[in-house]
PAVEXLUM-993376 format. One record per residue (C-alpha): x, y, z. Coordinates in steps of 0.1 Angstrom, whole numbers, padded with zeros to 4 digits, always signed. Layout:
<pts>
XYZ
...
</pts>
This chain:
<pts>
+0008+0230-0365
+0031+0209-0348
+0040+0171-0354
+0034+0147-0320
+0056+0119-0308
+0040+0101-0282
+0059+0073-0262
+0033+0049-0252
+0049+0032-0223
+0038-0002-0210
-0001-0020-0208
-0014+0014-0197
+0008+0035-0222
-0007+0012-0248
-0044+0011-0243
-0042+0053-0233
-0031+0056-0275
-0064+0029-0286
-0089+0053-0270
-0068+0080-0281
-0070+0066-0319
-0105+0061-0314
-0112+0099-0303
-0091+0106-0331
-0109+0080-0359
-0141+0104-0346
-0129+0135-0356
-0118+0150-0321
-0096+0180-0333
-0060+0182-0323
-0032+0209-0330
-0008+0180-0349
-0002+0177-0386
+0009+0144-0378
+0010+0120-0346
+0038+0096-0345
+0036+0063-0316
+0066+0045-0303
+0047+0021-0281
+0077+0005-0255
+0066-0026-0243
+0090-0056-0236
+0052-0082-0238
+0055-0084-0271
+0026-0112-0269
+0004-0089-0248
-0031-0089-0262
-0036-0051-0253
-0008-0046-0279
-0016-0065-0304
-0049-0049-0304
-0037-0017-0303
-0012-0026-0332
-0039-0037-0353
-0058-0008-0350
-0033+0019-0357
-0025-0004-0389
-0064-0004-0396
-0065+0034-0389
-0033+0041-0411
-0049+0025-0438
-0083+0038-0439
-0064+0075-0439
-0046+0065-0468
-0075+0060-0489
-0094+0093-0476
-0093+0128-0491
-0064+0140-0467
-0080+0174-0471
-0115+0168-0459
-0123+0174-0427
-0141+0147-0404
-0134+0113-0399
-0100+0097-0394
-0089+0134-0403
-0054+0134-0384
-0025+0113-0400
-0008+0089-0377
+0026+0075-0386
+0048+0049-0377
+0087+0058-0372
+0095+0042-0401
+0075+0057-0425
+0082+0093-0413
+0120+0083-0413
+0118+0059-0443
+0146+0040-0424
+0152+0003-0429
+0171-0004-0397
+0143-0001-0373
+0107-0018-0374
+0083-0012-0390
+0054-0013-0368
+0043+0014-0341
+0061-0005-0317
+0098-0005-0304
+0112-0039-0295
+0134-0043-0267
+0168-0065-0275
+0176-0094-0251
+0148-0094-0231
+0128-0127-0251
+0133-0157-0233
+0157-0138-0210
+0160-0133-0171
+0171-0102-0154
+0199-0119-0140
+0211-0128-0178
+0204-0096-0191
+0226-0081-0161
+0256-0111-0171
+0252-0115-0134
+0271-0150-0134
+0301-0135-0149
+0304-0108-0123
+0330-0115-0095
+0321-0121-0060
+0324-0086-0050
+0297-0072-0081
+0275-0101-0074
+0274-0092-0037
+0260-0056-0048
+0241-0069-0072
+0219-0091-0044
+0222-0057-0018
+0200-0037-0051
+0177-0067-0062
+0162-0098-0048
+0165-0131-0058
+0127-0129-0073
+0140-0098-0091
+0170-0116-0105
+0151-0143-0119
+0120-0122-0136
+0117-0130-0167
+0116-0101-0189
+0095-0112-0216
+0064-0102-0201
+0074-0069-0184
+0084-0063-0150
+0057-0070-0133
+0058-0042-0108
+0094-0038-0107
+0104-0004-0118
+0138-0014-0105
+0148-0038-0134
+0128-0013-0158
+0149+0014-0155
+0179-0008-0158
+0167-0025-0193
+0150+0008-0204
+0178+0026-0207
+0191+0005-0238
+0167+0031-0253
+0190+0063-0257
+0215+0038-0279
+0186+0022-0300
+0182+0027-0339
+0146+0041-0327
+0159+0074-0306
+0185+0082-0338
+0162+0081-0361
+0133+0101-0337
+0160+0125-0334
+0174+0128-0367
+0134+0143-0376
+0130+0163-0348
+0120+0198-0360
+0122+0225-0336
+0084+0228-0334
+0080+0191-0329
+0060+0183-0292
+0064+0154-0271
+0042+0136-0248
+0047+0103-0225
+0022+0078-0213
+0027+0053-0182
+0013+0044-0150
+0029+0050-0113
+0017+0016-0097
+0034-0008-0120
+0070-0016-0133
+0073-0005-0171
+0056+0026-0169
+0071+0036-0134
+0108+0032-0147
+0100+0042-0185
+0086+0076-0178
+0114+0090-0160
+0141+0070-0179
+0128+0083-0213
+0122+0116-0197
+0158+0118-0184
+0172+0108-0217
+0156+0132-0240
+0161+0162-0212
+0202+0155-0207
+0199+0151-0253
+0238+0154-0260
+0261+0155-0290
+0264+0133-0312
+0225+0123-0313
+0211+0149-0339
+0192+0180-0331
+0199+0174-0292
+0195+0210-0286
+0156+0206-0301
+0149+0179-0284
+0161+0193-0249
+0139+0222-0251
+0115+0198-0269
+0075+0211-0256
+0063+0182-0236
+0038+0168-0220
+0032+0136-0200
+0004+0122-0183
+0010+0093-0159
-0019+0074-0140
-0026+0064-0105
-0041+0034-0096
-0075+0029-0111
-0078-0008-0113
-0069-0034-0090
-0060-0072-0099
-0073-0102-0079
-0054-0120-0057
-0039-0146-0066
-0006-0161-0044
+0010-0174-0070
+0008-0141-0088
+0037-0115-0088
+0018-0089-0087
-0003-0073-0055
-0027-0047-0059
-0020-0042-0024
+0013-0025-0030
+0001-0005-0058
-0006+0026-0035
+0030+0022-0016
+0046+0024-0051
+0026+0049-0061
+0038+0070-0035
+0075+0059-0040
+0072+0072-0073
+0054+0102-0068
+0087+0108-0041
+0112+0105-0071
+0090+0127-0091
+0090+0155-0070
+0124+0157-0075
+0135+0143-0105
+0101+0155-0123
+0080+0176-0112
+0108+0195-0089
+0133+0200-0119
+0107+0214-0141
+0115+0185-0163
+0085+0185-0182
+0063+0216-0196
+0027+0198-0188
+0020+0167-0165
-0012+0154-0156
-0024+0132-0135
-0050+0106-0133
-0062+0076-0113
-0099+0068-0098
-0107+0050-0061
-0139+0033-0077
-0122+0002-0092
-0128-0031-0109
-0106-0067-0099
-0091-0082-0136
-0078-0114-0136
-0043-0112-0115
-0025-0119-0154
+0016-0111-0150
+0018-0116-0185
+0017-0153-0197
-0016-0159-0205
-0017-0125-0227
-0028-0100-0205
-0061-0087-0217
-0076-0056-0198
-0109-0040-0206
-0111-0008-0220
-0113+0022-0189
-0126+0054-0183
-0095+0069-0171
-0078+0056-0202
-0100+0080-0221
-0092+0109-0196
-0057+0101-0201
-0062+0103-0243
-0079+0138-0239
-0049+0148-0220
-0030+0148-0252
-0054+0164-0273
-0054+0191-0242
-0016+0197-0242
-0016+0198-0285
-0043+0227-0282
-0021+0247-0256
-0004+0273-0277
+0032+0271-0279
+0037+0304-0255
+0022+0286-0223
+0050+0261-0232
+0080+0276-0228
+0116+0259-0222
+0153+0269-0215
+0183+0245-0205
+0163+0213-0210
+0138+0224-0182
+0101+0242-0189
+0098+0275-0176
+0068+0273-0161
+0052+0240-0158
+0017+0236-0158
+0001+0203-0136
-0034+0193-0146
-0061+0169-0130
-0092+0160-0149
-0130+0158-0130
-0165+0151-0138
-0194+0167-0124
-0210+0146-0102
-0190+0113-0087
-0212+0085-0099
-0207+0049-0106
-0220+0052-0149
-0206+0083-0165
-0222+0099-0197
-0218+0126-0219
-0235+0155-0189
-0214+0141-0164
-0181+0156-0183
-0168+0187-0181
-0185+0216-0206
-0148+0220-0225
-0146+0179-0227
-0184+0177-0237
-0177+0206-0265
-0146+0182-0280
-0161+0146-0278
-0196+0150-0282
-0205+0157-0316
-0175+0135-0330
-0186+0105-0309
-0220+0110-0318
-0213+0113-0355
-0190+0078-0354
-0213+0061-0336
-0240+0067-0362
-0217+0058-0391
-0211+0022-0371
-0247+0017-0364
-0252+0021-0399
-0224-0001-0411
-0233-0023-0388
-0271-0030-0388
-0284-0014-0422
-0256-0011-0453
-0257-0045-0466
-0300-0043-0468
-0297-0003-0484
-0270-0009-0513
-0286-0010-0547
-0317+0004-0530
-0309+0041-0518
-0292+0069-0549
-0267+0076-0527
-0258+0040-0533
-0254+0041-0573
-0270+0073-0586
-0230+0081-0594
-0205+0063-0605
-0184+0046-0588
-0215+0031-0574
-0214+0017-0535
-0222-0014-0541
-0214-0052-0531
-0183-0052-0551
-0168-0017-0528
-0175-0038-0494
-0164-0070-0504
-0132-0051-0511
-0099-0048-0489
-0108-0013-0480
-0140-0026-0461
-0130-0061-0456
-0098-0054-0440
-0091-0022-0422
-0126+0002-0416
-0148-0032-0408
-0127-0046-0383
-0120-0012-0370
-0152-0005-0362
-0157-0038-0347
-0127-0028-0323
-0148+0007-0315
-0179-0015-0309
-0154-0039-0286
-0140-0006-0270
-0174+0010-0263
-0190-0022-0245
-0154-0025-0225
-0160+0006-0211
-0196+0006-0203
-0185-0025-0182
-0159-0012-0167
-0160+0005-0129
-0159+0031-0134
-0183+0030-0163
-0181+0049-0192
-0218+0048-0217
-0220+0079-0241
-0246+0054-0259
-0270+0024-0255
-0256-0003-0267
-0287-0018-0283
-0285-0047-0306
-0317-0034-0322
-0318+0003-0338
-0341-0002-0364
-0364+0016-0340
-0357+0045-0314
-0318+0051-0333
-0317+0087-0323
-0326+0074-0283
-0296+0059-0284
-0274+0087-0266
-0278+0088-0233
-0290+0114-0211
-0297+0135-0240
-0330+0138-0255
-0334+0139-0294
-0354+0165-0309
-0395+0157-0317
-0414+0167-0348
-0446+0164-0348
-0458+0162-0382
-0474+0140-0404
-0445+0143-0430
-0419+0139-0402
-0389+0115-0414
-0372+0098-0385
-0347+0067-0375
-0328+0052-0410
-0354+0067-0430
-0343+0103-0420
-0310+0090-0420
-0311+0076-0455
-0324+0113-0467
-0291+0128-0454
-0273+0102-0471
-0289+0111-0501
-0286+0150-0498
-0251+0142-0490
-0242+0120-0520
-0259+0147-0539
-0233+0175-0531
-0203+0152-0533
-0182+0155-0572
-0162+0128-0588
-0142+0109-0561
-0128+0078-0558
-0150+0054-0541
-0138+0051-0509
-0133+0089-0507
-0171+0095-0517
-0179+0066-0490
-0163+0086-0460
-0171+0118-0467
-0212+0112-0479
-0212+0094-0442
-0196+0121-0425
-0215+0148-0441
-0247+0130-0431
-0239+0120-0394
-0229+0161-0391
-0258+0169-0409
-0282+0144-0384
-0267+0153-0352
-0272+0187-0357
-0309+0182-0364
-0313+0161-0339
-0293+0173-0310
-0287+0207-0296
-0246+0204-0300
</pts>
């Protein structure tokens, strides 16, 4: 198996690798040994990233703690640069920080007052006087223009050298952005262009030329509201979405430049707040951005002969869309696709039990249940007052409860599950569109009680661990085991 680097590019880049962590977090099986993000956003104070942030760091550290050779939950390894690397001159969070952009406007960025009449005259024919006076803290706001311009400090940054000094030659790529927007519009073909036209002196250049990749890259599929003041209009999000798509059918998809593309975007839409950036910049969860995180685990599973490339160009490219199959407002699991129902289902459906559990029975069942202490170490109060619990797989799952009520108010809706605040009864009613298995009999075992029996089988087959090993596997061997009793998948 190959490692993945993925460059998340922009708002959308970002919140495409949170429900891509979350399909991961579930189990969802990918082709990768290990998956490596390098988010590029210039907003560092955008609430989508900090989110996101947080959750890889929550995700990294729950893996740390599991048995890295069972199978199941959190079961692929995701990395920052740094710690593949183990450099010290770049960050050390998932996310690459552009220079001179804080506090910055284009104009300064550009040294545009230093430029003699001549320059300055060219420099007004290329931008406007809005353009010139962005400031860059907060993105580009819809102006691909300046992004490819600031993006392309990139190739010289201590984050490509170091990507490129670990580059093995079975090593895959994949970029994330939007069309209709300004950072993801100039990143994707910036970053593309750089790691394509890979030259000496940067370190395995002939690797990463002929590098397997993949890119997904998302039409509109929300809008904003309008707002006058705002510098952004969801009105011109189709006119740029067709500029770009013009400049990628040549400078894309018409050099072969990349070995899998898909694309993405919805006409049923939702308004957010018309945010540029100031106030934070807060979008819910979206459908498409869970399209868009399949995409990757689609291109991982391709084997490495459908993904061939010579000269820095793919032999032959491969262009995906995704569907469902039938064009209605609230999507659930039968709406998708039989291959997309065969890798999300189950996993899903086991995660979601092991948060319902977490979340509405643990604290009541410990001291009460053997699977609790009928081994040592014993699952107790001590174990989930503990920074294992306390501080990375609780507020995790409190980010997949957030991410699975974002998306079931979203347009279009995404609602794999009724999100009940009361499970005590009906628990296995809970998936929608999909009706749980009946048995009738007087000794039939059902909700927590038939769930608490699974624990206890499971705890029963599980040696001498560490405590937070035992934890995640007895759970995952006890969703598996419930699912499959209870569902026909």
């Amino acid at each position: 198996m190959a490692r993945l680097f993925i460059f998340g590019i922009g708002g959308t880049g970002v919140r495409v690798i949170k429900s891509l962590t979350m399909l991961l977090a579930s189990g969802v099986k990918m082709n990768a040994t290990e998956v490596i993000p390098i988010i590029v956003d210039p907003h560092q104070s955008n609430q989508d990233l900090k989110r996101t942030l947080n959750l890889l760091e929550d995700y990294q550290a729950v893996r740390d703690k599991r048995d890295p050779g069972q199978e199941g939950f959190f079961q692929t390894n995701i990395s920052t640069l740094q710690r593949l690397t183990g450099s010290q001159n770049i960050g050390s969070t998932f996310s690459f920080k552009l220079k001179n952009v804080q506090n910055e406007q284009f104009k300064d960025y550009i040294n545009f007052g230093s430029l003699d009449e001549k320059n300055k005259s060219l420099v007004s024919l290329l931008f406007s006087e809005k353009n010139l006076a962005t400031e860059m803290d907060i993105g580009f706001v819809g102006n691909p223009n300046i992004g490819s311009v600031v993006l392309n400090q990139f190739k010289d940054s201590g984050e490509f050298v170091n990507f490129a000094s670990n580059f093995s030659q079975n090593d895959r790529i994949f970029i994330i952005s939007s069309i209709f927007g300004g950072t993801g519009a100039a990143g994707f073909p910036t970053i593309l262009k750089n790691i394509r036209n890979a030259q000496p002196p940067l370190p395995n250049h002939e690797w990463i030329r002929n590098a397997k990749m993949g890119a997904v890259t998302l039409l509109p599929y929300f809008g904003v509201a309008p707002d006058p003041a705002s510098k952004i209009d969801k009105a011109t999000f189709i006119s740029k979405s067709k500029a770009a798509l013009a400049y990628y059918e040549t400078n894309v998809s018409g050099n072969n430049s990349v070995n899998a593309l898909y694309y993405l975007g919805d006409d049923r839409t939702k308004d957010y707040p018309n945010d540029p950036g100031e106030h934070g910049q807060r979008n819910d969860a979206h459908f498409m951005e869970v399209a868009a995180a399949l995409s990757v685990v689609d291109f991982m599973n391709m084997p490495d002969t459908a993904l061939g490339s010579e000269n820095g160009r793919a032999v032959q490219p491969i262009y995906k869309e995704f569907g469902i199959k039938r064009d209605e407002e609230l999507v659930s699991f039968t709406q998708l696709g039989d291959e997309t129902q065969a890798q999300i289902k189950t996993p899903l459906t086991q995660y979601w039990y092991f948060y319902l559990y977490l979340r509405d029975k643990l604290s009541q069942t410990l001291g009460k249940q053997p699977w609790t202490n009928r081994k040592k170490p014993p699952i107790n109060k001590a174990f989930t007052y503990g920074s294992f619990y306390q501080n990375h797989l609780s507020p995790f799952n409190e980010q997949f409860g957030t991410w699975l009520k974002e998306l079931r108010q979203n347009k279009r809706a995404f609602a794999p599950f009724s999100l009940s605040e009361k499970t005590s009864s009906g628990l296995f009613d809970t998936v929608r569109g999909i009706e749980p298995q009946r048995h009738w009999s007087p000794f039939a075992r059902d909700n927590y009680v038939l769930y608490d029996e699974e624990l206890n089988r499971a705890e029963r087959n599980v040696g001498s661990l560490p405590v937070e090993q035992k934890f995640m596997r007895i759970f995952y061997q006890a969703t598996h085991s419930l699912v499959n009793r209870k569902f026909d998948f």
